[in-house]
VOROSE-291881 format. One line per field, with one value per residue (C-alpha): x, y, z; residue in one letter. Coordinates in Angstrom, 3 decimals. Each point is the difference from the previous one (the first is absolute). Layout:
<rs>
u	c(X | ...);
v	c(Y | ...);
w	c(Z | ...);
r	c(A | ...);
</rs>
This chain:
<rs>
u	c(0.000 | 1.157 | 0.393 | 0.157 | -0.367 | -3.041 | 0.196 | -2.027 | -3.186 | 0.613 | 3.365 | -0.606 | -1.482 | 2.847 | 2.193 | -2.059 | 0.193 | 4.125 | 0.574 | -1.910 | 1.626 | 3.189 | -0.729 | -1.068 | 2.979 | 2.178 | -2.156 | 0.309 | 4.066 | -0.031 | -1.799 | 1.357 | 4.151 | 0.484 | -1.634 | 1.290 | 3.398 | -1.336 | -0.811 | 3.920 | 0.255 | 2.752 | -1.912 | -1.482 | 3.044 | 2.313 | 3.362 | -0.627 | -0.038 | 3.345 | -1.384 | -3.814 | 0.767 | 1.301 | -2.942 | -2.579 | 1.406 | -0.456 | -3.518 | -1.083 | 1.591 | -2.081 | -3.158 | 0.613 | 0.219 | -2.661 | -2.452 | 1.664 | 0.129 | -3.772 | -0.996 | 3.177 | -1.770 | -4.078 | -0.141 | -2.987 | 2.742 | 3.067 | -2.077 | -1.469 | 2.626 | 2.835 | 2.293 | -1.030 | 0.839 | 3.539 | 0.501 | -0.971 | 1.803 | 3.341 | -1.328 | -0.168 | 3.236 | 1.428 | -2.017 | 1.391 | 3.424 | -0.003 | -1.798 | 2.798 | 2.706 | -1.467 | -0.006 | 3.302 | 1.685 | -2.023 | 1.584 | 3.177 | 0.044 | -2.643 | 2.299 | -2.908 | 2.438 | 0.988);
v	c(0.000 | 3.333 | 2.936 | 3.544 | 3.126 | 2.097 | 3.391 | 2.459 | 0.648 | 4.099 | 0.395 | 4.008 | 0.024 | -2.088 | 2.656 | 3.052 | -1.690 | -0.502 | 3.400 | 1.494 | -1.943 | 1.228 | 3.476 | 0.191 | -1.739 | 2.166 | 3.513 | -1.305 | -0.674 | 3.608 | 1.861 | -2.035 | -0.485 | 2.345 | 3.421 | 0.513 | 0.657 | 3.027 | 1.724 | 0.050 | -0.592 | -1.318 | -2.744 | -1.215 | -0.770 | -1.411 | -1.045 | 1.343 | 3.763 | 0.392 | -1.184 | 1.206 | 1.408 | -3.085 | -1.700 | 2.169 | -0.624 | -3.235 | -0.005 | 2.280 | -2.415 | -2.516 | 1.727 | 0.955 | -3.576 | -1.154 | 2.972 | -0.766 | -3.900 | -0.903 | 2.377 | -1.972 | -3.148 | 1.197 | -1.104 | 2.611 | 2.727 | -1.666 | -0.361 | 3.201 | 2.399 | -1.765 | 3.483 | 0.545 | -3.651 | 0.166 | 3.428 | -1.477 | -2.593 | 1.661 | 1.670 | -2.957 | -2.258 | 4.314 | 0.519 | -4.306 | 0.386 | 3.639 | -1.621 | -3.225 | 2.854 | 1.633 | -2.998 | -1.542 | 3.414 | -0.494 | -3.885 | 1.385 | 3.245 | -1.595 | -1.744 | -2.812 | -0.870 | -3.166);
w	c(0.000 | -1.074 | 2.395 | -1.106 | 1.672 | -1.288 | -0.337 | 2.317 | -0.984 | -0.145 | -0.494 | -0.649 | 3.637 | 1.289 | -1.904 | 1.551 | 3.549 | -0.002 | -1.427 | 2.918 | 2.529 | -1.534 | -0.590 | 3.917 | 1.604 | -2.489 | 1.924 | 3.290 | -0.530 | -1.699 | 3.072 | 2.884 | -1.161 | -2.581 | 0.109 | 4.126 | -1.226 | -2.008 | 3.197 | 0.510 | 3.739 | 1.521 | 1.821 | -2.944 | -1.773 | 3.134 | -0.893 | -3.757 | 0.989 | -1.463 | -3.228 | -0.453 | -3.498 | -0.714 | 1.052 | -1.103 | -3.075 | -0.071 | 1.191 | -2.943 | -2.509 | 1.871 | 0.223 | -4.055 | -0.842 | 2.006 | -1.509 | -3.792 | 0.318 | -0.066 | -3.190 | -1.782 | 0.522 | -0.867 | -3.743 | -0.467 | 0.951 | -2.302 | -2.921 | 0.039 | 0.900 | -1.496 | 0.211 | 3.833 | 0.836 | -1.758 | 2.084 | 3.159 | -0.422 | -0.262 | 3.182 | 1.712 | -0.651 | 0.824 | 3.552 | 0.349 | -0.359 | 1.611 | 3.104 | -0.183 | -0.112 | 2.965 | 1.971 | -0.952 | 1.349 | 2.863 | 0.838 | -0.449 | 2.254 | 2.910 | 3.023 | 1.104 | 2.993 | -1.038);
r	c(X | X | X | X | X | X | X | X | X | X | X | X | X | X | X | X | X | X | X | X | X | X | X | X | X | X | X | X | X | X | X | X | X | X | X | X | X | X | X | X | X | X | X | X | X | X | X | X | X | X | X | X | X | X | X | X | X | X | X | X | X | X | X | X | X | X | X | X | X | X | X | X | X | X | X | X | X | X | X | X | X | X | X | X | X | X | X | X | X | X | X | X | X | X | X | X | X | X | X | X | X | X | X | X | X | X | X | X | X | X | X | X | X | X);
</rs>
């Protein structure tokens, strides 16, 4: 006997229902770890006070990618705006490797106490 895995029965709702779930864990990393370091207090960044530019840096490369990413992947929005998707995607492998810059600096110069 032959077993196969059947497909949902509504894959677009299946779709509709992961995209959600990742859109909302994606705001609730964005408000609770990432926009506190904009308010530039010393307590927020601890032992990375020396190197908040740094940093901020590479949290707006992150945020960039994370904001640019999804439209990459909708095909309504590649297919349509084939100029605008080209553009953003230069935009996004630049906010990627500025935001892996940032953080590369930032292993190097931060003394973990090891």
């Amino acid at each position: 006997m032959e077993t196969s895995v059947k497909n949902p029965k509504n894959p677009i709702l299946l779709k509709a229902v992961l995209g959600i779930t990742l859109a909302l864990l994606a705001l609730r990393f964005v408000f609770k770890d990432a926009i506190p370091y904009f308010g530039f207090q010393e307590t927020t960044f601890h032992e990375y006070w020396n190197v908040k530019w740094w940093l901020i840096g590479h949290i707006t490369g992150g945020l960039l990618a994370l904001v640019i990413g999804p439209l990459q992947f909708w095909p309504y929005f590649r297919n349509t705006y084939v100029t605008t998707h080209r553009l953003l995607g230069r935009v996004y492998l630049l906010s990627i490797l500025f935001a892996s810059l940032c953080a590369i600096y930032i292993i190097f110069v931060i003394d973990y106490g090891d």
